[in-house]
C-alpha angles and dihedrals in degrees: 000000000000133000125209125220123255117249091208131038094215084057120088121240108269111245118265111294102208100220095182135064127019099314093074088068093036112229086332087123097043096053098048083045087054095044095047085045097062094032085061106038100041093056087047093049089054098040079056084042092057093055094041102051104359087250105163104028089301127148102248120233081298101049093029081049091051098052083042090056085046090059096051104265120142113230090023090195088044085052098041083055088051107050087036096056092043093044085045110045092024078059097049098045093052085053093061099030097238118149089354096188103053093040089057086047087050091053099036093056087050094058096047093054085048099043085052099049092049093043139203103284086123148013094214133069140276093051091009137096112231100102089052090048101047082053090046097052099034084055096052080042083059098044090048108047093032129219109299123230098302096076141084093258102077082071086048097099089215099026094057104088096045108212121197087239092069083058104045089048094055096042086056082045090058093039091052092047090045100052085051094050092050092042083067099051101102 
């Protein structure tokens, strides 16, 4: 904190002005944490949606199974469950900022897998992979930063004070899924 000086010695010194954290922006932070959290999450929980029930336009966990088997996946429709359930719940979970870490990990593990199948035969879209890895990087963002105060965390005990550690251990969580996953694609 810092305190100003008084112009005036009849005046009385001004209260405390914070000039650090998040309270100098007041809830500033919070809000553009909350927005990019739904944006995310929603779009991953119907991107799960769309594998699970073939909301959207999706393929449902038979279509979704059979696109998995194509990729190399064993159990195509184990795998479709998998991803559709992670992509799903790991959305919805970001939205809402619960258990922040592990839901960017979530979402995080399930990008990769899908970054490596499409390949990098190009950045842009339609065959290339900007628009996974802007939702790749914008989820560990999230997993490393936190919340912010607009989430269900803050009411998390140990998730309240969100520490970078919490974040780095569940980006290693989702590299290390991920690596397994791939390592069983034939």
């Amino acid at each position: 904190m810092s305190y100003t000086a008084t112009t005036s010695p009849t005046e009385a010194a001004p209260a405390p002005v914070e000039t650090t954290g998040h309270a100098a922006t007041p809830h500033a932070y919070d809000a553009g944490l909350l927005l990019l959290r739904i944006a995310v999450g929603l779009t991953m929980a119907a991107h799960g949606a769309q594998k699970l029930f073939g909301s959207f336009g999706g393929g449902g966990l038979e279509g979704t199974g059979k696109f998995f088997t194509s990729k190399g996946y064993p159990a195509g429709e184990a795998m479709a469950l998998v991803a559709g359930v992670t992509e799903t719940f790991g959305g919805l979970a970001l939205a809402i900022g619960l258990l922040t870490p592990l839901a960017g990990a979530a979402v995080v593990g399930t990008l990769l897998n899908a970054i490596v199948v499409k390949g990098t035969g190009a950045f842009f879209a339609p065959k290339g992979i900007e628009y996974e890895l802007i939702l790749t990087a914008a989820a560990a963002s999230i997993a490393l930063t936190g919340p912010g105060r607009y989430a269900v965390d803050r009411f998390v005990p140990v998730l309240r004070s969100h520490r970078l550690v919490y974040g780095l251990a569940a980006i290693v969580l989702a590299l290390l899924t991920a690596g397994a996953v791939l390592l069983v694609r034939t």
